[in-house]
C-alpha positions as CSV (number, residue, x, y, z in Angstrom):
1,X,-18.9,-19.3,-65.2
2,X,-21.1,-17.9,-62.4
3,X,-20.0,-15.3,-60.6
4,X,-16.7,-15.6,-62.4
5,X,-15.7,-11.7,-61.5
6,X,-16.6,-11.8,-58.0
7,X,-13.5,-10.5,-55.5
8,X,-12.0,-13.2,-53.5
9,X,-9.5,-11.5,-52.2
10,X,-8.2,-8.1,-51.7
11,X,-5.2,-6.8,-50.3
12,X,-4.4,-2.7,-49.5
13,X,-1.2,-1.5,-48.8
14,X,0.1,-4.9,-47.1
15,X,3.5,-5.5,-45.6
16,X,5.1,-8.0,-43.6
17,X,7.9,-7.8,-41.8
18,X,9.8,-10.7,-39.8
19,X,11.8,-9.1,-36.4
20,X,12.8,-5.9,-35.4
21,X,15.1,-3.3,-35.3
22,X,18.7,-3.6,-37.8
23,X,17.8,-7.6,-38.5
24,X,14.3,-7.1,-39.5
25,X,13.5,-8.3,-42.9
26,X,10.9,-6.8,-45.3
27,X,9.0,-10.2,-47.2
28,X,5.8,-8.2,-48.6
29,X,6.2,-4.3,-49.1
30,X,3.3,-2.3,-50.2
31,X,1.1,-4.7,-51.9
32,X,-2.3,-3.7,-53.3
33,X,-4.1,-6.5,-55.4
34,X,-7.3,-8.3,-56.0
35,X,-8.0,-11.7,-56.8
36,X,-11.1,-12.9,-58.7
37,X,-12.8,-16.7,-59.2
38,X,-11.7,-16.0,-62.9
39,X,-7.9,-15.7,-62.1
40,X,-5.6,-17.7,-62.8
41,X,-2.0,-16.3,-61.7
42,X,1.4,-17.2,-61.6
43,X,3.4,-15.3,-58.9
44,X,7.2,-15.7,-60.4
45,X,10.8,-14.5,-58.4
46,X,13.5,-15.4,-56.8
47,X,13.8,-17.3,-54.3
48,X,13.3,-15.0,-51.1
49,X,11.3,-12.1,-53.7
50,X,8.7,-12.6,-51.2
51,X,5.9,-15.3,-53.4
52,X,6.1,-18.0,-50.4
53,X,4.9,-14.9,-47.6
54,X,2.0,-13.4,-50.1
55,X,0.3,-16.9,-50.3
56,X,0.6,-17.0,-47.1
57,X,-1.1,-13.9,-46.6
58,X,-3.9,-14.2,-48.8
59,X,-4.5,-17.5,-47.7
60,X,-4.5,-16.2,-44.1
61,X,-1.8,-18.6,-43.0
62,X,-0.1,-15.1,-42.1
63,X,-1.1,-11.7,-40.8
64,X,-0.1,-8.6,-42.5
65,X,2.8,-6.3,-40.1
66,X,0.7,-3.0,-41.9
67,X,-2.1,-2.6,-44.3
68,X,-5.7,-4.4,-44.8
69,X,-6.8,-8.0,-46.5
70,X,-10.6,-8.8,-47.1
71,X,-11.9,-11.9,-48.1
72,X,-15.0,-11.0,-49.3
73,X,-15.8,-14.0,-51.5
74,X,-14.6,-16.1,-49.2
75,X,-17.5,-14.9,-46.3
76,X,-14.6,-13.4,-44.2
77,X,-10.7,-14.8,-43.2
78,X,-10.8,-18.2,-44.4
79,X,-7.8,-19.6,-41.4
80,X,-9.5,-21.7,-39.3
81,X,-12.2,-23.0,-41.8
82,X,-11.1,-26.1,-43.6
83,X,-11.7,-26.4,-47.5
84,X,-12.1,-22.8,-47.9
85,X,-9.0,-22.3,-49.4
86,X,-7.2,-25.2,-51.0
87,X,-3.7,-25.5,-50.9
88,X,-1.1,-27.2,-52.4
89,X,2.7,-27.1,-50.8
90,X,5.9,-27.4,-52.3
91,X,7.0,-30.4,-50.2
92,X,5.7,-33.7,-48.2
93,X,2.2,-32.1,-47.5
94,X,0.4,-35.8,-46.5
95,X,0.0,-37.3,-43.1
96,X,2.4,-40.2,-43.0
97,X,0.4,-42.3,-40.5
98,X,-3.1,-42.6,-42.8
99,X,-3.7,-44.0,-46.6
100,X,-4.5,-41.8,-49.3
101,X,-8.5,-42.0,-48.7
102,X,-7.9,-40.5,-45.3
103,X,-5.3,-37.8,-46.9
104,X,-8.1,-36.4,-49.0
105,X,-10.7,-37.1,-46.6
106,X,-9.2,-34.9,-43.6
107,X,-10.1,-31.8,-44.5
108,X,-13.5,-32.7,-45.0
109,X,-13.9,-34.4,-41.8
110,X,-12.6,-31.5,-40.1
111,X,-14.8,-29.3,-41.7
112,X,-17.4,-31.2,-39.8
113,X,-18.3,-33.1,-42.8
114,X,-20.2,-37.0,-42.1
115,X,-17.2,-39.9,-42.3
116,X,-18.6,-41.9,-45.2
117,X,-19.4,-38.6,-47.2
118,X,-16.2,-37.6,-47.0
119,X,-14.8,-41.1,-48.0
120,X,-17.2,-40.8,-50.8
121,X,-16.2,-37.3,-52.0
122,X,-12.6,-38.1,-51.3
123,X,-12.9,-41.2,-54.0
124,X,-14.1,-39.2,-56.6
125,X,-11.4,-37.3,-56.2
126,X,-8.8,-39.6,-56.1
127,X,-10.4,-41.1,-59.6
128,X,-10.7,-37.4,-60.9
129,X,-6.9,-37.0,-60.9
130,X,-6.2,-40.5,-61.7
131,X,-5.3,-42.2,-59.1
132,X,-8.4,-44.6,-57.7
133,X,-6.2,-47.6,-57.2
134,X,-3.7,-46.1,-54.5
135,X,-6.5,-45.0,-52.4
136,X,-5.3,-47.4,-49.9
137,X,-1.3,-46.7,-50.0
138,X,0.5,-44.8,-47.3
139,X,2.2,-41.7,-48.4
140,X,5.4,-43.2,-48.4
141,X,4.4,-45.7,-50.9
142,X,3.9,-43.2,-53.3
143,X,6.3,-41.1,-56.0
144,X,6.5,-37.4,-56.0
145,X,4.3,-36.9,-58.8
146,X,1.5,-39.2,-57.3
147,X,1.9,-37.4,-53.8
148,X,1.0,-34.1,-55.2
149,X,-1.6,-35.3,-57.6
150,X,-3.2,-36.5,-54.1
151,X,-2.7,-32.7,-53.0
152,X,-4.9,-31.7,-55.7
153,X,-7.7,-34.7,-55.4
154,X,-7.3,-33.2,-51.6
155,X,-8.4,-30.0,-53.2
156,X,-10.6,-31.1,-55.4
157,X,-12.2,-32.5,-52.4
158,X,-13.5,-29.5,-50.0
159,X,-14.5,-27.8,-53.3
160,X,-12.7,-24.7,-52.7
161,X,-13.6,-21.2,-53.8
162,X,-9.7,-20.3,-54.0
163,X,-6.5,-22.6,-54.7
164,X,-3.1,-21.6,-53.5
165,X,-0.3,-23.5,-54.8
166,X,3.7,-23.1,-53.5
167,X,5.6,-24.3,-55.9
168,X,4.1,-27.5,-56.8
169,X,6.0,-28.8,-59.1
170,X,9.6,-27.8,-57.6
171,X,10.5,-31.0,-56.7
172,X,9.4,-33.0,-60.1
173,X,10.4,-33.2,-63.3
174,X,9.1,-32.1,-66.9
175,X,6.4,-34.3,-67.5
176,X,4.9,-34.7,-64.2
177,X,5.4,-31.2,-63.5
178,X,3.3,-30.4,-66.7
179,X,0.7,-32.7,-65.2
180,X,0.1,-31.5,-62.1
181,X,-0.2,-27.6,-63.1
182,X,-3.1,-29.2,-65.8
183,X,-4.8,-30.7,-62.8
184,X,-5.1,-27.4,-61.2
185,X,-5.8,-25.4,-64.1
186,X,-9.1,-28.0,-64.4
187,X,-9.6,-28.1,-61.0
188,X,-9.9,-24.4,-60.7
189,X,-11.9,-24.6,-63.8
190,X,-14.2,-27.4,-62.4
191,X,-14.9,-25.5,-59.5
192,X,-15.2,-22.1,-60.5
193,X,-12.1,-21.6,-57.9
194,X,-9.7,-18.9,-58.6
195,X,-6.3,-20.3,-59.0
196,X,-2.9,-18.3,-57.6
197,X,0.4,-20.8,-58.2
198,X,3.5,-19.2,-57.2
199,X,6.4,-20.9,-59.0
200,X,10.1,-20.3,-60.0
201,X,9.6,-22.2,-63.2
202,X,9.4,-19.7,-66.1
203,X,7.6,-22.7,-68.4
204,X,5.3,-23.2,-65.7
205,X,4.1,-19.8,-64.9
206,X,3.6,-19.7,-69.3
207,X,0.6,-22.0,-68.5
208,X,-1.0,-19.5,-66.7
209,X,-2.9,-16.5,-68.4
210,X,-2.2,-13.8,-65.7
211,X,1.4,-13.6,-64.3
212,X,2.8,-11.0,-61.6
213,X,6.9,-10.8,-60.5
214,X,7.8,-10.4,-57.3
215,X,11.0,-8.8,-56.5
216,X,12.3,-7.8,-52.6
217,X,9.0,-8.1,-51.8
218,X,7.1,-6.1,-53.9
219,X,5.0,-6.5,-57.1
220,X,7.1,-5.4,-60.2
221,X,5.2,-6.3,-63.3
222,X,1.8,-6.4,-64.1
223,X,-1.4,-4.6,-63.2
224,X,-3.0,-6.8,-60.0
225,X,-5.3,-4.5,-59.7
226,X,-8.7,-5.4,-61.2
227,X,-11.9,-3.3,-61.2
């Protein structure tokens, strides 16, 4: 894959920290880590280790409390810029009030792209995943597996250079939950998209070839570090 070992992401030294004084709460303590368009991560944990707040941060939905994050693959921080990192959430993540089409299609047309070329690109999505016949469904006519499989056609949609995925599959069962981490695995694949999926699920994050823990915050296993 081109340009497989470029740095997406890097992060030095970075903490986050919610309040202040005696009720302040460390999420992220001292992290240092790169990611690369060849990655493919699962961030594992308890709930409250801290996985939720570091995809947050690389995907600059947060701001660090201390330390430095560059996005150098991504041509600077990607929040504000739709379709330059995909995400995937752990709950509800579609607009109730539009059909699938215009679930997928958002993002694009936000990014400024035309109306019918995001329809277009939004369809092939939809059938890349599966799902070209529910294109005109509202999300509330849908099943959890089907909702996030129309996440990922969302995704696979504004062609992203990174994926983030929070817990995904938390809210499905075996076999759909299987399903869904192979649509990103192809996706990222597909796209020559580095792939970070934080997830509680030890037979989840054993589908992914890298895997860091997070515990109180801070990276426990594992060398994030890349040269």
């Amino acid at each position: 894959m081109t340009g497989s070992h470029e740095h997406l992401v890097r992060l030095h030294d970075v903490a986050r920290t919610y309040g202040r004084g005696p009720g302040a709460v460390v999420a992220v303590h001292g992290v240092t880590c790169t990611l690369g368009r060849a990655d493919r991560i699962a961030i594992t944990g308890a709930s409250g280790s801290g996985k939720s707040t570091l995809l947050h941060l690389i995907s600059s939905l947060d701001e660090p409390t201390t330390g430095r994050i560059e996005w150098p693959g991504l041509g600077g921080r990607p929040f504000g810029r739709p379709g330059v990192v995909g995400m995937v959430f752990q709950g509800p993540s579609l607009v109730a009030p539009l059909h699938v089409l215009g679930n997928v299609a958002l993002p694009l047309v936000l990014a400024g792209v035309a109306e019918g070329e995001a329809r277009n690109r939004a369809g092939r999505a939809l059938a890349a995943v599966g799902l070209p016949d529910l294109s005109m469904r509202l999300p509330e006519e849908l099943s959890g597996g089907q909702a996030q499989r129309v996440a990922v056609a969302r995704v696979l949609a504004t062609r992203p250079a990174l994926i983030v995925a929070d817990e995904p599959t938390a809210q499905l069962g075996s076999a759909h939950a299987a399903q869904v981490i192979d649509l990103l695995m192809k996706a990222a694949d597909d796209l020559d998209a580095g792939l970070v999926v934080a997830t509680h699920d030890p037979h989840m994050a054993e589908r992914l070839p890298l895997r860091w823990r997070m515990a109180d915050g801070t990276l426990m296993e594992g060398e994030p570090c890349s040269s």
